[in-house]
C-alpha positions in Angstrom: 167.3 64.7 163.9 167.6 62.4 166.7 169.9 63.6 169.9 172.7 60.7 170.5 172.0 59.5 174.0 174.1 61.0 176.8 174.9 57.7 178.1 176.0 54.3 176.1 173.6 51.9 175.8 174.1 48.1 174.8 172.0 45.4 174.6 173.5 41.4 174.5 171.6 39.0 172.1 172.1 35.2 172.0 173.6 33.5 169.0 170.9 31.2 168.7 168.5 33.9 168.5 166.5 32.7 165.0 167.1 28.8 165.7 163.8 28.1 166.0 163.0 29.4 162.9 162.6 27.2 159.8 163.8 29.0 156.9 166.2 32.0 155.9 162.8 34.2 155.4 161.8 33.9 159.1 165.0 34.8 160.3 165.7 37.7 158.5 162.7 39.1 159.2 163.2 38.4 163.1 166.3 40.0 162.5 165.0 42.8 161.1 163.1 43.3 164.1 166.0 43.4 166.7 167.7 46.0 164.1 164.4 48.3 164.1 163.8 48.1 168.0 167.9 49.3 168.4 167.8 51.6 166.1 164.2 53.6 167.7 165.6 53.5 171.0 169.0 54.1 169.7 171.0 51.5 170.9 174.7 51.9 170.1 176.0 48.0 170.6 174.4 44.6 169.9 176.4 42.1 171.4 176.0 38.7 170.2 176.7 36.1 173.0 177.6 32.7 172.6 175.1 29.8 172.8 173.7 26.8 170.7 172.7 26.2 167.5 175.5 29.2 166.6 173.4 31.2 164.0 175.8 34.6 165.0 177.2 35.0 161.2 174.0 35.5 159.8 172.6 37.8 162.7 175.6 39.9 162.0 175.5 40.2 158.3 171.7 41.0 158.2 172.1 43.7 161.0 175.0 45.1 159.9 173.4 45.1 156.0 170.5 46.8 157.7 172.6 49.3 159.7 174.8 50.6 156.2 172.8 53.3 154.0 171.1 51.9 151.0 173.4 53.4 148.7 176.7 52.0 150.0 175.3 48.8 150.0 176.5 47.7 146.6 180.0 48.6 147.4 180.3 47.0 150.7 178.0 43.4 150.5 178.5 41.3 147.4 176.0 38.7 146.5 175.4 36.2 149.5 172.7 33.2 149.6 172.1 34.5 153.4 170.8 37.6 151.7 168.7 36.8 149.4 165.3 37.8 151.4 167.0 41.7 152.4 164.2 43.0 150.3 161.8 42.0 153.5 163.7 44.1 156.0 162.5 47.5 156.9 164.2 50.8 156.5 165.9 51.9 159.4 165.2 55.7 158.3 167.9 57.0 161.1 169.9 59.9 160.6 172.7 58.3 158.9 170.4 57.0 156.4 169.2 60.3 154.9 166.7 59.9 151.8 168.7 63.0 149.8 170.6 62.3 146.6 170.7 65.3 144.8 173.3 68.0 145.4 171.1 70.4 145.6 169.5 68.9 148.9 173.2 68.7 150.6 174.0 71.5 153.3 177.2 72.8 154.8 178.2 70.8 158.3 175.9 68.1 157.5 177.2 64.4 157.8 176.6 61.2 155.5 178.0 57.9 155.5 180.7 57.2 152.6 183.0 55.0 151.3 186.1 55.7 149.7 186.3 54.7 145.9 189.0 56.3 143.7 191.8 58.6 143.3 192.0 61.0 140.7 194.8 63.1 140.1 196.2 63.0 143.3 193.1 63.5 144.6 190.6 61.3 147.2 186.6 60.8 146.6 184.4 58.8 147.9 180.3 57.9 146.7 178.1 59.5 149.8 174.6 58.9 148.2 174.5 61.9 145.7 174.5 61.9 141.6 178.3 63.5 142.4 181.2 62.2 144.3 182.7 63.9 147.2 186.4 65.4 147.4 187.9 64.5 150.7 190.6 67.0 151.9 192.9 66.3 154.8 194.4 62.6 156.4 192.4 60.1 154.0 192.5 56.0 154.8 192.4 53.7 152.3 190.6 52.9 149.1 187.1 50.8 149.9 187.1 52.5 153.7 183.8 53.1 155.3 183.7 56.5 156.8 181.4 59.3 158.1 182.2 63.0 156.7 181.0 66.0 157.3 180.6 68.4 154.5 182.6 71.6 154.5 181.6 73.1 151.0 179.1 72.2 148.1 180.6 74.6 145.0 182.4 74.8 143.1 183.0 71.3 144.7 181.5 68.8 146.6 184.2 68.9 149.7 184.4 67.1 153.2 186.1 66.4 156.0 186.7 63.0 158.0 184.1 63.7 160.9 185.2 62.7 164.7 182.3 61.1 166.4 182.5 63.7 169.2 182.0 66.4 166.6 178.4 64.5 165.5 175.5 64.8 167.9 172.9 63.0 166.4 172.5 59.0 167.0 174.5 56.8 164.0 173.4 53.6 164.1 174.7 50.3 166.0 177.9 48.5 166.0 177.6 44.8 166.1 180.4 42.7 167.6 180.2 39.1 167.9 181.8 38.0 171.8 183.8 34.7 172.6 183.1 35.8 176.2 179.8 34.1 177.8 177.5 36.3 179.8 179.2 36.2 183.2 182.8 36.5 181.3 181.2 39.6 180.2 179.9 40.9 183.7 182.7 39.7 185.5 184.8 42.3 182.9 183.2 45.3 184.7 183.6 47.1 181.3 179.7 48.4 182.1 178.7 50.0 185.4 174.9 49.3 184.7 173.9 46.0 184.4 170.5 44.6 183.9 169.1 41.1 183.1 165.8 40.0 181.6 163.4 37.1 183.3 160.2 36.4 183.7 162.1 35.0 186.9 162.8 38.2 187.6 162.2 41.4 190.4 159.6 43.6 190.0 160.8 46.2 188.3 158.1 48.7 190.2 159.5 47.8 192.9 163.3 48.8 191.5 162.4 51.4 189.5 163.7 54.5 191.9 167.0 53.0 192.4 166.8 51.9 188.8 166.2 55.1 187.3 168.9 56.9 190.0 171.7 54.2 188.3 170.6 54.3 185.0 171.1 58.3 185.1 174.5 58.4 186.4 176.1 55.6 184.6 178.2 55.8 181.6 177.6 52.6 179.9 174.6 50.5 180.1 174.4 47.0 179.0 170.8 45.3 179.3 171.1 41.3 178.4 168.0 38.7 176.8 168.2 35.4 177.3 167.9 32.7 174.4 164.4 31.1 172.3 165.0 27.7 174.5 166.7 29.0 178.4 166.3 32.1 180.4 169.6 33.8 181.8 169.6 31.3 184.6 169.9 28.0 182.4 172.4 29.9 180.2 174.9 31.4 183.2 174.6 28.0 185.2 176.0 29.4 188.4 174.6 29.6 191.7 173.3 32.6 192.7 173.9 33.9 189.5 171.4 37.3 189.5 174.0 38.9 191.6 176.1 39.0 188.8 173.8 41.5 187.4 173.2 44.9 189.0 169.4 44.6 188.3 168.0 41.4 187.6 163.8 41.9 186.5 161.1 41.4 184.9 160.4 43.8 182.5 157.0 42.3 181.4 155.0 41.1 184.6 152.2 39.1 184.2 152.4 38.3 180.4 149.7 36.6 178.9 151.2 33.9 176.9 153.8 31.3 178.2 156.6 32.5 176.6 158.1 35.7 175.1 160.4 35.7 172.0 163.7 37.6 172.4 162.9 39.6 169.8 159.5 40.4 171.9 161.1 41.1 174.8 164.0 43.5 173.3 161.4 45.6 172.3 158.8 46.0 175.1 161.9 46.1 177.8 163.7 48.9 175.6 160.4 50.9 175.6 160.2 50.8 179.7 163.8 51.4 179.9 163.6 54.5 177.3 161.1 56.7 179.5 164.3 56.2 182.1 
């Protein structure tokens, strides 16, 4: 299983960050992309961040139909137009999207993803992936809740518990949020003591990467922000000396051969430097 990082890491993706794609197959498979490259370096937020054309809807519904197990997605996605190519996007084989479905395979203080389905009797289930449903005992929310359980007995009845997230070690996927705050709404928050922006404008990150890695170990929560398809940070934040919003501004890919890196390039190779960190 993968550990859960000890510190919270976020990563801030434009809204228009399939525009220049032509078609709904291109973008989901862009998208697709951005989910795999969270989910290996196990990213815990994808903030989507204002900017023009406004395509965040779609980037949320395909990453968040990508982050839910395969067998809830029936119960929680009905039939959309914007999904009709999900059958290109890849697995994200993390731990909350285990590949067991017989009860047989399920073990004591193990945790799936479920959603609550019916009552019976005076009694709570919900469908966790298995050929049987699952009792839940204790405080239970309401019918078509998403929820992650841990499983406290296997005979004579599937039972489990509502799990607390401190209680799970292993990493569970990404939350996606869609902001109405622009980048420097966001930095000026101070929600994050890490900051880093993304430039081919930027420092050298050889040259930062002491102080870099001293910061990045002691901080809490880390937030690492890509510019758009069409501007760089600086055309998007508009503000004079805008880097110094940022606690590192850099480069994370120096001397790249082609003129321009895609976002969904540059998510990927930065959050590979950053992970040896």
């Amino acid at each position: 299983m993968n550990i859960k990082r000890e510190n919270r890491v976020s990563i801030a993706i434009p809204a228009s960050l399939v525009s220049e794609y032509s078609n709904l197959r291109e973008k989901t498979e862009i998208i697709g992309r951005v989910a795999r490259s969270a989910a290996i370096f196990r990213i815990e937020d994808i903030i989507i961040y204002p900017d023009n054309p406004d395509e965040s809807n779609l980037i949320k519904l395909l990453l968040g139909y990508m982050e839910t197990p395969q067998y809830l997605r029936k119960n929680i996605y009905k039939m959309k137009s914007e999904l009709q190519y999900a059958g290109v996007l890849p697995p994200l084989r993390t731990p909350h999207h285990p590949t067991e479905s017989k009860l047989e395979e399920i073990k004591i203080g193990e945790f799936r993803e479920g959603i609550i389905n019916k009552e019976l009797e005076g009694k709570i289930y919900a469908e966790i992936g298995v050929n049987i449903p699952l009792k839940i005992t204790g405080k239970i929310p309401s019918i078509g809740s998403r929820v992650t359980i841990e499983i406290t007995k296997t005979t004579p009845e599937l039972e489990g518990v509502l799990a607390k997230k401190s209680d799970n070690k292993n990493y569970w996927g990404y939350k996606i949020q869609i902001s109405k705050k622009n980048i420097k709404e966001i930095l000026l928050n101070k929600y994050y003591d890490l900051t880093i922006g993304t430039s081919r404008l930027g420092d050298s990150l050889k040259e930062n990467e002491e102080e870099l890695q001293k910061r990045w170990l002691k901080s809490k929560n880390i937030l690492i922000i890509f510019g758009s398809p069409r501007q760089g940070l600086d055309e998007i934040i508009k503000v004079p000396d805008f880097e110094h919003l940022f606690d590192f501004y850099l480069n994370t890919i120096p001397e790249q051969g082609c003129a321009t890196v895609r976002t969904e390039e540059a998510i990927i190779a930065t959050l590979a430097i950053f992970n040896i960190l």
